[in-house]
mmJSON file of the N, C-alpha and C atoms, coordinates in Angstrom:
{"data_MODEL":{"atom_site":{
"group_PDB":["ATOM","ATOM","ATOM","ATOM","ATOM","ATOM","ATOM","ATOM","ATOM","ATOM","ATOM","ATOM","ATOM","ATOM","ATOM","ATOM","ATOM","ATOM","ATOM","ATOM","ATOM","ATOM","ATOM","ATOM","ATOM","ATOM","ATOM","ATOM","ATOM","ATOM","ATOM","ATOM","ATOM","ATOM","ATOM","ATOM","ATOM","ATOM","ATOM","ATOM","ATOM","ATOM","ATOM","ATOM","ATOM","ATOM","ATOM","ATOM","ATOM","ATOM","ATOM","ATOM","ATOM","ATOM","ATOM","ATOM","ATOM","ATOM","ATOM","ATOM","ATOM","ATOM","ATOM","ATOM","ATOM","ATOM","ATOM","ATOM","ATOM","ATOM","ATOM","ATOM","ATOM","ATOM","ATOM","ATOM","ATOM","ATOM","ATOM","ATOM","ATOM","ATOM","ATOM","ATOM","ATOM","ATOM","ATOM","ATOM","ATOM","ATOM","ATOM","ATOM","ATOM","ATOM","ATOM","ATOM","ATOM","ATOM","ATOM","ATOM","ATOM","ATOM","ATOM","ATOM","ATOM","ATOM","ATOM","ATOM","ATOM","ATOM","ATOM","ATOM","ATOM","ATOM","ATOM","ATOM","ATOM","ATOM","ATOM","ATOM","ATOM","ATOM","ATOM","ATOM","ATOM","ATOM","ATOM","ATOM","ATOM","ATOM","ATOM","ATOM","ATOM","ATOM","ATOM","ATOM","ATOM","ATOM","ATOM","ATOM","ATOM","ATOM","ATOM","ATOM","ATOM","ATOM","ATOM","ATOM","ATOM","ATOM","ATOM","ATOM","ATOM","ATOM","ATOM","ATOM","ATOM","ATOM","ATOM","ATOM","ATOM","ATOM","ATOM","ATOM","ATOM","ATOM","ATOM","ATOM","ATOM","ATOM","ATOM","ATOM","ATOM","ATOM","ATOM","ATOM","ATOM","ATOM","ATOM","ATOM","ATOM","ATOM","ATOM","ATOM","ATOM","ATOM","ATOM","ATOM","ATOM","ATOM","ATOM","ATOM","ATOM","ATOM","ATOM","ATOM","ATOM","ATOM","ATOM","ATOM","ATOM","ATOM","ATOM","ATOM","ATOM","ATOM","ATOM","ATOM","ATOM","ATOM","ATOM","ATOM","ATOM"],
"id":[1,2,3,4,5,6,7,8,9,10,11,12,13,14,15,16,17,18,19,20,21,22,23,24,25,26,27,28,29,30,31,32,33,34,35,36,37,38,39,40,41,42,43,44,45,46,47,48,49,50,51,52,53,54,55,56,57,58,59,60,61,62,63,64,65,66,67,68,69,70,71,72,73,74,75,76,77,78,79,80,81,82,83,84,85,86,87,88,89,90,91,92,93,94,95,96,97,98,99,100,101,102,103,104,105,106,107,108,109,110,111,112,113,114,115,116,117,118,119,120,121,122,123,124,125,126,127,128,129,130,131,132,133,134,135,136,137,138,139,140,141,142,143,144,145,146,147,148,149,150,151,152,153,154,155,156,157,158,159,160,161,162,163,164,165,166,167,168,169,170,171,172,173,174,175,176,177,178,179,180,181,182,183,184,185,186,187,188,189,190,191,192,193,194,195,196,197,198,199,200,201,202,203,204,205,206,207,208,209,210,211,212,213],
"type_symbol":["N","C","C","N","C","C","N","C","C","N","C","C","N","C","C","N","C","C","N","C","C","N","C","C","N","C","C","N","C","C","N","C","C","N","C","C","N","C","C","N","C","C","N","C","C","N","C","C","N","C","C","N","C","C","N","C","C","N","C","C","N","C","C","N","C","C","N","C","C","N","C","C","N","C","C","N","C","C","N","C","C","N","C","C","N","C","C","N","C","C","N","C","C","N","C","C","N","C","C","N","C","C","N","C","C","N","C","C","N","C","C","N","C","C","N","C","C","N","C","C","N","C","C","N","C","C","N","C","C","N","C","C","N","C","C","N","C","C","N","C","C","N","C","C","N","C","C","N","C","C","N","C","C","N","C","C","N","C","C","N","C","C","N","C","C","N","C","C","N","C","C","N","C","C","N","C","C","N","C","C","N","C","C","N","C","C","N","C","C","N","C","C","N","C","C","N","C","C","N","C","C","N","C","C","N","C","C","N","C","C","N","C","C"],
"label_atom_id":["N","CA","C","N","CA","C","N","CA","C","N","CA","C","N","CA","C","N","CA","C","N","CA","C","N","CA","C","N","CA","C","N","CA","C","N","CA","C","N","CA","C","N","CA","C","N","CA","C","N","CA","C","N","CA","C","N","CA","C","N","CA","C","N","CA","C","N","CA","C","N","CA","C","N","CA","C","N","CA","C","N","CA","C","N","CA","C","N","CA","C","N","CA","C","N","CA","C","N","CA","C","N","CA","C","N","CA","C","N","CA","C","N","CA","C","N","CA","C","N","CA","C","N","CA","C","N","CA","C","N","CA","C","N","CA","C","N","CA","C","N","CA","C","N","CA","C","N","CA","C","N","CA","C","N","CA","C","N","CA","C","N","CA","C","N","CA","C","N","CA","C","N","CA","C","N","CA","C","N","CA","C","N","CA","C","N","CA","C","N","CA","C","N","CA","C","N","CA","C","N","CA","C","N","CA","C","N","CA","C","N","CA","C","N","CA","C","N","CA","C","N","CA","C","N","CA","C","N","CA","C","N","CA","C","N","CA","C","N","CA","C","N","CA","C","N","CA","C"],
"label_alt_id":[null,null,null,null,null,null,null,null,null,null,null,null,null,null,null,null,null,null,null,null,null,null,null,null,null,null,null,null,null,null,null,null,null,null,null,null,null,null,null,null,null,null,null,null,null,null,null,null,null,null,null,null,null,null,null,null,null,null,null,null,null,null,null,null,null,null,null,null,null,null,null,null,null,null,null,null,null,null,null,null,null,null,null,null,null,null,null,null,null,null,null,null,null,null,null,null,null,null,null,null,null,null,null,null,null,null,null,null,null,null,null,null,null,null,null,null,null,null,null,null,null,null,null,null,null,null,null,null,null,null,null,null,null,null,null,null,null,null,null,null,null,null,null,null,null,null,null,null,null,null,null,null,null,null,null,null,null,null,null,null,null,null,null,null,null,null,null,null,null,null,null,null,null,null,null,null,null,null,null,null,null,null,null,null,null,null,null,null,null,null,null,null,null,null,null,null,null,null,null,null,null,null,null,null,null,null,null,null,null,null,null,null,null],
"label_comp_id":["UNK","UNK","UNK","UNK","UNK","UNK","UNK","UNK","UNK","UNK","UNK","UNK","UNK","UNK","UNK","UNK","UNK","UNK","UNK","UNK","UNK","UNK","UNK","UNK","UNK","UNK","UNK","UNK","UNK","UNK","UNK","UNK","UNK","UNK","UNK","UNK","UNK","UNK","UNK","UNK","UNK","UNK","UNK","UNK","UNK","UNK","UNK","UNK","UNK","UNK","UNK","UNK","UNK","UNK","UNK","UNK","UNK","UNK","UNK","UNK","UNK","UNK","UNK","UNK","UNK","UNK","UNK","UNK","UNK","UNK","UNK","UNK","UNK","UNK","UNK","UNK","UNK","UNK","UNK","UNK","UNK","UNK","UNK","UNK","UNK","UNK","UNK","UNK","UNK","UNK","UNK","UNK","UNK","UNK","UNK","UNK","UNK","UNK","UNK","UNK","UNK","UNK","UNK","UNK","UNK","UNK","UNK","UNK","UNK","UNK","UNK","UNK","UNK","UNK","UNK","UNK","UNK","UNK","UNK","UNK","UNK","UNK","UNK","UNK","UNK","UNK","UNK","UNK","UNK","UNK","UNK","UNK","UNK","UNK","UNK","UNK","UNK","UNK","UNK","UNK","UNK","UNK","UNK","UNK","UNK","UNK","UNK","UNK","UNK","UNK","UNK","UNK","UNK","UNK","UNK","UNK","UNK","UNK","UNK","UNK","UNK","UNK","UNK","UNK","UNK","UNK","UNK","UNK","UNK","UNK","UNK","UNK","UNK","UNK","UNK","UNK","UNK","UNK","UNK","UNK","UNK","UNK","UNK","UNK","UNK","UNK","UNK","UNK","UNK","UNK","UNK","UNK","UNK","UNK","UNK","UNK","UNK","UNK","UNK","UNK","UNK","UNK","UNK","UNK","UNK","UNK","UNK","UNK","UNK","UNK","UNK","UNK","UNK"],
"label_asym_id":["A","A","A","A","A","A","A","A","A","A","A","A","A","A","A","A","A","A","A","A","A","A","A","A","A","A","A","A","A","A","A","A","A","A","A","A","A","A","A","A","A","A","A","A","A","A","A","A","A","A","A","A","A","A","A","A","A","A","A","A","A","A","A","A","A","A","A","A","A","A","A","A","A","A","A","A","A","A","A","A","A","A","A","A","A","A","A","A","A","A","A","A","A","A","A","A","A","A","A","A","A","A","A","A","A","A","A","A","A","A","A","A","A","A","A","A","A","A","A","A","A","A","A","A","A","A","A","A","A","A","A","A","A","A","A","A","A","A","A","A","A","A","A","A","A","A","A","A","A","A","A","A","A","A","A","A","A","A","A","A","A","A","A","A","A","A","A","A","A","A","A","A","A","A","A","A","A","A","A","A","A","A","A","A","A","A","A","A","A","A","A","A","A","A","A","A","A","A","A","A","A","A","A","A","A","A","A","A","A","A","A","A","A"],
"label_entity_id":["1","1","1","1","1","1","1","1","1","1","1","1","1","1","1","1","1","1","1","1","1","1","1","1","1","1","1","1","1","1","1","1","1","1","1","1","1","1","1","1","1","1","1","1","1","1","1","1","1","1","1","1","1","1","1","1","1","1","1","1","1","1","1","1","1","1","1","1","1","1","1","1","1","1","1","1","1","1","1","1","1","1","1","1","1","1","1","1","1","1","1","1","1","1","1","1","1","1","1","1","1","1","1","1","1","1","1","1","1","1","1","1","1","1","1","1","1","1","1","1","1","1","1","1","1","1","1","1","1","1","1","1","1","1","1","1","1","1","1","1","1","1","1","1","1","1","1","1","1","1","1","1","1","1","1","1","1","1","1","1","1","1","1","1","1","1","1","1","1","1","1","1","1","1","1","1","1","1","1","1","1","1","1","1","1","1","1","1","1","1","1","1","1","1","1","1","1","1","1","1","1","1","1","1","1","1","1","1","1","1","1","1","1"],
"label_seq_id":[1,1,1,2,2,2,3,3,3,4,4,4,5,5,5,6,6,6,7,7,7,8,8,8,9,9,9,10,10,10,11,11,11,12,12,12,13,13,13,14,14,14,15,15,15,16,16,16,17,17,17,18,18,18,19,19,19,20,20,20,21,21,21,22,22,22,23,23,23,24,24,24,25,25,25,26,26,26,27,27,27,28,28,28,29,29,29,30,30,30,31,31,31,32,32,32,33,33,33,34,34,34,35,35,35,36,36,36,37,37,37,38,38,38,39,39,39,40,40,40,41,41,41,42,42,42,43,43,43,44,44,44,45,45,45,46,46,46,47,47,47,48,48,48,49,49,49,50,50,50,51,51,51,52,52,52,53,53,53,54,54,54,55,55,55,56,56,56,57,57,57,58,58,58,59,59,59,60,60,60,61,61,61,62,62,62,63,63,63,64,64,64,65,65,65,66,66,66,67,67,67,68,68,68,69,69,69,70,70,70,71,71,71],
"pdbx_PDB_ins_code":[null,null,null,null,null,null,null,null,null,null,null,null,null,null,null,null,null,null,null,null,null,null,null,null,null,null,null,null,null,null,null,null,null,null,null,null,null,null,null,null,null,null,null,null,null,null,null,null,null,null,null,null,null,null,null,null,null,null,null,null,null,null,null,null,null,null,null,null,null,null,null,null,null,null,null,null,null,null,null,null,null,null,null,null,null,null,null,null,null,null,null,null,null,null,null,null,null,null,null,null,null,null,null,null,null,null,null,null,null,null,null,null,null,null,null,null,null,null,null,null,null,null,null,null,null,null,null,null,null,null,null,null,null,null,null,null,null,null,null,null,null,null,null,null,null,null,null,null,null,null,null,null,null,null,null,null,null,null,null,null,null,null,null,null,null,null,null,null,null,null,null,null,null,null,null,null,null,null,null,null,null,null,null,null,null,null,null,null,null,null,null,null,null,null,null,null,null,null,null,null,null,null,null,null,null,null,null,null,null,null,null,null,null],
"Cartn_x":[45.705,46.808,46.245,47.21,46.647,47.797,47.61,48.789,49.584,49.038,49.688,50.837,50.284,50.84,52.036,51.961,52.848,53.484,53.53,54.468,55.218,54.801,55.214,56.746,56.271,57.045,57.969,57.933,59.092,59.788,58.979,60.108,60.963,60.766,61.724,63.092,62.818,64.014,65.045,66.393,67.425,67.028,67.701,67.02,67.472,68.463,68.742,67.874,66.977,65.898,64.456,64.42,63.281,62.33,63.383,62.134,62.275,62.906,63.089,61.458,61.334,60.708,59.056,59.001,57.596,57.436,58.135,57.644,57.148,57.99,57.473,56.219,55.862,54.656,53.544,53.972,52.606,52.07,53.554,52.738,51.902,52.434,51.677,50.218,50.349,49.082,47.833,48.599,48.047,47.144,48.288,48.004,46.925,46.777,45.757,44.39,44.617,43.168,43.281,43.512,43.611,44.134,43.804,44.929,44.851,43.78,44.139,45.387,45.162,46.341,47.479,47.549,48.809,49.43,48.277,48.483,48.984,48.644,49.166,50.358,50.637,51.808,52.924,52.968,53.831,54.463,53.345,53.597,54.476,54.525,55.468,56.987,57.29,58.793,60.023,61.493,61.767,62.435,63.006,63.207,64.384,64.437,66.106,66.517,67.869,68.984,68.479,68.64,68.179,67.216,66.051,64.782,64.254,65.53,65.666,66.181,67.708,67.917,67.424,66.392,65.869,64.651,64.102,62.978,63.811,65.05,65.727,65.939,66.515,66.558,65.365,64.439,62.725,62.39,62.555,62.206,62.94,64.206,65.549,65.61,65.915,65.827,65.171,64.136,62.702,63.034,63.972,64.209,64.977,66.034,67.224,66.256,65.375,64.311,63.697,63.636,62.818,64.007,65.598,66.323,66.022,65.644,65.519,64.042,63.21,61.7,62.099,63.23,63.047,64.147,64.849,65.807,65.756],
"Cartn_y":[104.926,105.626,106.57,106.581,107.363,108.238,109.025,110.037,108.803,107.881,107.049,106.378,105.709,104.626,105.278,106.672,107.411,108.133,108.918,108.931,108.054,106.539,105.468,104.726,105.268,105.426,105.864,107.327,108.479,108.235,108.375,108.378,106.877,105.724,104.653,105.171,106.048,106.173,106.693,106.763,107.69,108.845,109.865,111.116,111.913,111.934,112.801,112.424,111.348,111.074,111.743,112.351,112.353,113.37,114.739,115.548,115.765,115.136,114.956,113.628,112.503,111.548,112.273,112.872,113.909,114.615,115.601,116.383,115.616,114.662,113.699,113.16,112.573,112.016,112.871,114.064,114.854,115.457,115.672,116.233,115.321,113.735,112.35,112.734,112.967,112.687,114.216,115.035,116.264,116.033,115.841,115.624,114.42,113.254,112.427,113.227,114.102,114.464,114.905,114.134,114.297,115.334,116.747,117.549,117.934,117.424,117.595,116.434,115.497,114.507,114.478,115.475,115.979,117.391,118.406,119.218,118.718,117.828,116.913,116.284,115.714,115.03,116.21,117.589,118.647,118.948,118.883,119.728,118.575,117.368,116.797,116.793,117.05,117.609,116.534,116.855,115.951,115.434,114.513,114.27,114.686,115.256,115.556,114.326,114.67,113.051,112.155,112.947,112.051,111.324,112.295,111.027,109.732,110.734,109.754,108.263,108.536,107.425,106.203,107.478,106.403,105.932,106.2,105.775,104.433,104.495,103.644,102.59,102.664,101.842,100.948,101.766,100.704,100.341,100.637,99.548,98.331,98.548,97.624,96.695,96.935,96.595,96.867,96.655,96.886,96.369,95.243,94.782,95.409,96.267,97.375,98.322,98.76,99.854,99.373,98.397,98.001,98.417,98.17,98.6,99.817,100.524,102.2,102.14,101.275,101.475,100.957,100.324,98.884,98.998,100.339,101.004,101.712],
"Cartn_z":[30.773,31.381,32.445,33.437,35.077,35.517,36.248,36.591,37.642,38.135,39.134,38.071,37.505,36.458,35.493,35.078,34.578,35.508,37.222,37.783,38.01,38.425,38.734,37.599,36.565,36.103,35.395,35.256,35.643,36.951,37.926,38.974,38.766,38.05,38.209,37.236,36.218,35.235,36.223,35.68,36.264,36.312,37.139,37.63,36.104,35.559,34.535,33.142,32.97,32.042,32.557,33.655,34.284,33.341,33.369,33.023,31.364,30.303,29.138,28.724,29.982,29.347,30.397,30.984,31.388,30.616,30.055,28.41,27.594,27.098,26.198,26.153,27.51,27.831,27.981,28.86,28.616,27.492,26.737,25.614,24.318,24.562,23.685,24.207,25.978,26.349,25.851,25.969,25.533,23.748,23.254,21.636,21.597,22.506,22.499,23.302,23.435,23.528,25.643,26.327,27.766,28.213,28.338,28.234,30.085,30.577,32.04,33.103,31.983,32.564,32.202,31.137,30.126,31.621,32.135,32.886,33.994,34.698,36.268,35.967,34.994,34.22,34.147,33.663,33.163,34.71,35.683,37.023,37.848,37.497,38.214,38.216,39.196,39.466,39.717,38.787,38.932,40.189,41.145,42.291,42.684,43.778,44.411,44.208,44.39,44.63,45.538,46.605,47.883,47.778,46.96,47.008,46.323,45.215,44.164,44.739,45.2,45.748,46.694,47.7,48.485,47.591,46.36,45.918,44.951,44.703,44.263,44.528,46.088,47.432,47.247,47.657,48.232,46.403,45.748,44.708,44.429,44.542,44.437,45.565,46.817,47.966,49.253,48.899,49.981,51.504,51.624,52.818,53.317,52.529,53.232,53.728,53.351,54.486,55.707,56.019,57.177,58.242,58.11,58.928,59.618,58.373,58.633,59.943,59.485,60.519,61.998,61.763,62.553,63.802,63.67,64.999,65.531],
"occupancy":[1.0,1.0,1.0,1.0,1.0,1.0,1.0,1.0,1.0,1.0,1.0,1.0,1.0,1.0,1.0,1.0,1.0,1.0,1.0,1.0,1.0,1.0,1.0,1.0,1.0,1.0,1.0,1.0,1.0,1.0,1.0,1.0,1.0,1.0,1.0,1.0,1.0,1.0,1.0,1.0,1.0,1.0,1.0,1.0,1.0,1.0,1.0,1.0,1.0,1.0,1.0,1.0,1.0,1.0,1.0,1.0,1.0,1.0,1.0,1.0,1.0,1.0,1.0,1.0,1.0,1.0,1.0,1.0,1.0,1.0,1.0,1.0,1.0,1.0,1.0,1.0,1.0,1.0,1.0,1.0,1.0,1.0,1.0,1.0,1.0,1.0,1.0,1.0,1.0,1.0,1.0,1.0,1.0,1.0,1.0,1.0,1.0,1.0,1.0,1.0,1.0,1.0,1.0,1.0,1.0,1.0,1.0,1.0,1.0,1.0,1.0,1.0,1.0,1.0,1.0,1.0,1.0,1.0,1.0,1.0,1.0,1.0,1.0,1.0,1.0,1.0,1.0,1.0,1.0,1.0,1.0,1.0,1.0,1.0,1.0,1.0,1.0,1.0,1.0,1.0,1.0,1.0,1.0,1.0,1.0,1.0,1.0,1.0,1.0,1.0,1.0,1.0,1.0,1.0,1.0,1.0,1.0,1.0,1.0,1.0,1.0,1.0,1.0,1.0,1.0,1.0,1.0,1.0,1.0,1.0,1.0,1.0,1.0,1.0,1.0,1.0,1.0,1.0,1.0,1.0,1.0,1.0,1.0,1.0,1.0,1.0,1.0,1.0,1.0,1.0,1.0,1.0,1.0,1.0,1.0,1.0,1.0,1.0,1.0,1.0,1.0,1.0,1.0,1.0,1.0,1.0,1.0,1.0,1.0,1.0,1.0,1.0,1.0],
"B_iso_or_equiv":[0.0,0.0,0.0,0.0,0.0,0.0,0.0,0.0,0.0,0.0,0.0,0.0,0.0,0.0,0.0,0.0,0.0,0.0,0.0,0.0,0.0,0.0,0.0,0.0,0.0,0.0,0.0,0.0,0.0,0.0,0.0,0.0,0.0,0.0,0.0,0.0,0.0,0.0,0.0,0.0,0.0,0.0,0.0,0.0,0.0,0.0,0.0,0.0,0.0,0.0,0.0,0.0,0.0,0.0,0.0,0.0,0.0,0.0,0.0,0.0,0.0,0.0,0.0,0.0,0.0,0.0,0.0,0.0,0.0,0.0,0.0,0.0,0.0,0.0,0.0,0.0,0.0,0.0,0.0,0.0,0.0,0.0,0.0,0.0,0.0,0.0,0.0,0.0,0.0,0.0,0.0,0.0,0.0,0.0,0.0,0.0,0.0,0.0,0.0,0.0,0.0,0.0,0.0,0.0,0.0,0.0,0.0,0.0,0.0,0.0,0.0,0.0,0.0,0.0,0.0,0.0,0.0,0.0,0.0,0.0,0.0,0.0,0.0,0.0,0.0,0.0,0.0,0.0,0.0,0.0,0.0,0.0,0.0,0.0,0.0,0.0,0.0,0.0,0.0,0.0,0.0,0.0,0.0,0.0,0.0,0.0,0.0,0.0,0.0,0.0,0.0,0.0,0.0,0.0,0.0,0.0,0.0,0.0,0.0,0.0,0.0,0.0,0.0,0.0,0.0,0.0,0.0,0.0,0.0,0.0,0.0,0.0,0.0,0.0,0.0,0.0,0.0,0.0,0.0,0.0,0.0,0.0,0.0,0.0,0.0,0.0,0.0,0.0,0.0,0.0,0.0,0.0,0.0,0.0,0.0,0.0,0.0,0.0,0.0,0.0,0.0,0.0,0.0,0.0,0.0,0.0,0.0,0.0,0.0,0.0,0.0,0.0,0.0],
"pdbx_formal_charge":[null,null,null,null,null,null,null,null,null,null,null,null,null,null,null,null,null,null,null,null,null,null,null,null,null,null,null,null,null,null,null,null,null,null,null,null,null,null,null,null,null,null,null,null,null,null,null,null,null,null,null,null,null,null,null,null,null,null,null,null,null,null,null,null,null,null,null,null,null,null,null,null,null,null,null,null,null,null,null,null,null,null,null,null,null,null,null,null,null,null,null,null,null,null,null,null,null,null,null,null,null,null,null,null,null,null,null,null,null,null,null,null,null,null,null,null,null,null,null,null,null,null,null,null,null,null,null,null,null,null,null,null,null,null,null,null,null,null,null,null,null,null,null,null,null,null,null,null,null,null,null,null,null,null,null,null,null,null,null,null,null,null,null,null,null,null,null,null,null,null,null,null,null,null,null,null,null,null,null,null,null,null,null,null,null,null,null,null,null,null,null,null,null,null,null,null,null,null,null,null,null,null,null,null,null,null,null,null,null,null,null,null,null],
"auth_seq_id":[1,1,1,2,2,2,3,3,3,4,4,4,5,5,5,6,6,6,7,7,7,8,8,8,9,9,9,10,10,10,11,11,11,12,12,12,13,13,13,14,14,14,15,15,15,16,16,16,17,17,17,18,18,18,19,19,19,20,20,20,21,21,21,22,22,22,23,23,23,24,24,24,25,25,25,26,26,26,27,27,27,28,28,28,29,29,29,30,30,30,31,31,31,32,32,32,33,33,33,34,34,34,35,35,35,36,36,36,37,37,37,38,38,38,39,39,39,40,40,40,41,41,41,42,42,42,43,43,43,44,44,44,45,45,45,46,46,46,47,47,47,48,48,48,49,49,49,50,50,50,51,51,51,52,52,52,53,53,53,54,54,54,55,55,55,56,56,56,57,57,57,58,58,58,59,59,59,60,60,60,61,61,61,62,62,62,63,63,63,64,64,64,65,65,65,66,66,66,67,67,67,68,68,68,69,69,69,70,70,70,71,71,71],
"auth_comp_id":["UNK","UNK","UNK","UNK","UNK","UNK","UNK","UNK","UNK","UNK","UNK","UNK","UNK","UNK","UNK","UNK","UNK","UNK","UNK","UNK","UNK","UNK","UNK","UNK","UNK","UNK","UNK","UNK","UNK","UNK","UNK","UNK","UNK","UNK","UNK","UNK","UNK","UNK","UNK","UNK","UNK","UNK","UNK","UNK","UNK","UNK","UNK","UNK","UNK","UNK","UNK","UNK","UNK","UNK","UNK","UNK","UNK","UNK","UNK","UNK","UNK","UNK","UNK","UNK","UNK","UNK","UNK","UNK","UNK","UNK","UNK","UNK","UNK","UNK","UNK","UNK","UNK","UNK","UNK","UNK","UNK","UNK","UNK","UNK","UNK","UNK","UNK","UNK","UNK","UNK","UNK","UNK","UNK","UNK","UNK","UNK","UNK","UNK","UNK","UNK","UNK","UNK","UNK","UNK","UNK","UNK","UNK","UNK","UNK","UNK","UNK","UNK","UNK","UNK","UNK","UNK","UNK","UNK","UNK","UNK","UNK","UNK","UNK","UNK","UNK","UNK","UNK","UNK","UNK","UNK","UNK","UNK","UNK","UNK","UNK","UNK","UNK","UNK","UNK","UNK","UNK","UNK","UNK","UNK","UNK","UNK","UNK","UNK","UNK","UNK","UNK","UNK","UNK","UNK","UNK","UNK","UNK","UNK","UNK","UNK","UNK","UNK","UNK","UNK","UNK","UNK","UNK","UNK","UNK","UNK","UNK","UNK","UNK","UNK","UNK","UNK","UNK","UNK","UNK","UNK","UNK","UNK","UNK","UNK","UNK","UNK","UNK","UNK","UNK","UNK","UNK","UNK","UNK","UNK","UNK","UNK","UNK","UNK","UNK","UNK","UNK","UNK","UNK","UNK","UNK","UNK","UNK","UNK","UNK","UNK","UNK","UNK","UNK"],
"auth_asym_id":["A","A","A","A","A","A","A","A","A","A","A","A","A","A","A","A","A","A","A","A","A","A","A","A","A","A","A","A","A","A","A","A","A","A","A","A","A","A","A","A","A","A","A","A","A","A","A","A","A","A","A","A","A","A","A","A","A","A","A","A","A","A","A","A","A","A","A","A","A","A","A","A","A","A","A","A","A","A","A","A","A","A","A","A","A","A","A","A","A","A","A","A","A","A","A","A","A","A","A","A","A","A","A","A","A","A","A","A","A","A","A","A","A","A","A","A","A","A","A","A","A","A","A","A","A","A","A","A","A","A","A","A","A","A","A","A","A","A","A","A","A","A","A","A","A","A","A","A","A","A","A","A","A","A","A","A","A","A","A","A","A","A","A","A","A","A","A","A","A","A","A","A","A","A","A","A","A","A","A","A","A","A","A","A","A","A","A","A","A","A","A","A","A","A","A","A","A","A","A","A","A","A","A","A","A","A","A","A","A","A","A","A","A"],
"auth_atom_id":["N","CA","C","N","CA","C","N","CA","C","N","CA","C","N","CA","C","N","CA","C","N","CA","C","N","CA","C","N","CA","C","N","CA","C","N","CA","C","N","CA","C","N","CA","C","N","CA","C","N","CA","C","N","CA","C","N","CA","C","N","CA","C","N","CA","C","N","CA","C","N","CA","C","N","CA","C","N","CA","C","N","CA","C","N","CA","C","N","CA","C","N","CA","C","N","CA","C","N","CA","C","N","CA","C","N","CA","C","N","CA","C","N","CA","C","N","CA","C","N","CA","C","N","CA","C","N","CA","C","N","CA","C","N","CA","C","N","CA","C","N","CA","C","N","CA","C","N","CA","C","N","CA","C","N","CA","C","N","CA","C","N","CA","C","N","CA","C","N","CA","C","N","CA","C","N","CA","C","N","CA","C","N","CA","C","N","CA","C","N","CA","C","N","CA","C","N","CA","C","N","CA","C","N","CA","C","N","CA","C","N","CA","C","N","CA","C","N","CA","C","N","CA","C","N","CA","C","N","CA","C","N","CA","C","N","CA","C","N","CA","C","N","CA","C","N","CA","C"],
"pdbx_PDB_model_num":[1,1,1,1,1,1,1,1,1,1,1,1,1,1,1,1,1,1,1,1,1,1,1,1,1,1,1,1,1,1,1,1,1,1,1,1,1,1,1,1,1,1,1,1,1,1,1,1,1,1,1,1,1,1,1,1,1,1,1,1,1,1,1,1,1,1,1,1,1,1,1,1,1,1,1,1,1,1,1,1,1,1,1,1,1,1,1,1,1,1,1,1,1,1,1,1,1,1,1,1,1,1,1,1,1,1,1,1,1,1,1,1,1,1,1,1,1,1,1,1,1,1,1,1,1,1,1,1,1,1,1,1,1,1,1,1,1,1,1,1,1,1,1,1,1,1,1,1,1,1,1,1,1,1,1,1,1,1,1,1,1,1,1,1,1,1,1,1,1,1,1,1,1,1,1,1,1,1,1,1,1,1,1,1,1,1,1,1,1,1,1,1,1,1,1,1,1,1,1,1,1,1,1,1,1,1,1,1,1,1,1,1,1]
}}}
């Protein structure tokens, strides 16, 4: 387990699971012994709407963003 691999997926839950399933995790990861990846894990914040959504967007529909690069 990596702070990539566990933001990666927090930020996919709905925004209102976000910072209920980051407690959770940092503190598994804490109690397993990692307590600096338990610390990077606690400090991640959960996402505005907006970013949420657009992080929603580009996972869901990656080709609806190229519009955005592409005008």
């Amino acid at each position: 387990m990596d702070l990539e691999s566990v933001s990666d997926e927090l930020y996919s839950l709905p925004r209102e699971e976000f910072t209920a399933a980051r407690n959770t995790a940092a503190k598994r990861t804490g109690e397993q012994g990692d307590r600096e990846l338990a610390k990077q894990m606690g400090a991640l914040r959960r996402p505005s709407t907006a970013a949420w959504l657009a992080n929603l967007l580009a996972r869901e529909q990656p080709d609806e963003l190229s519009v955005l690069w592409c005008s």
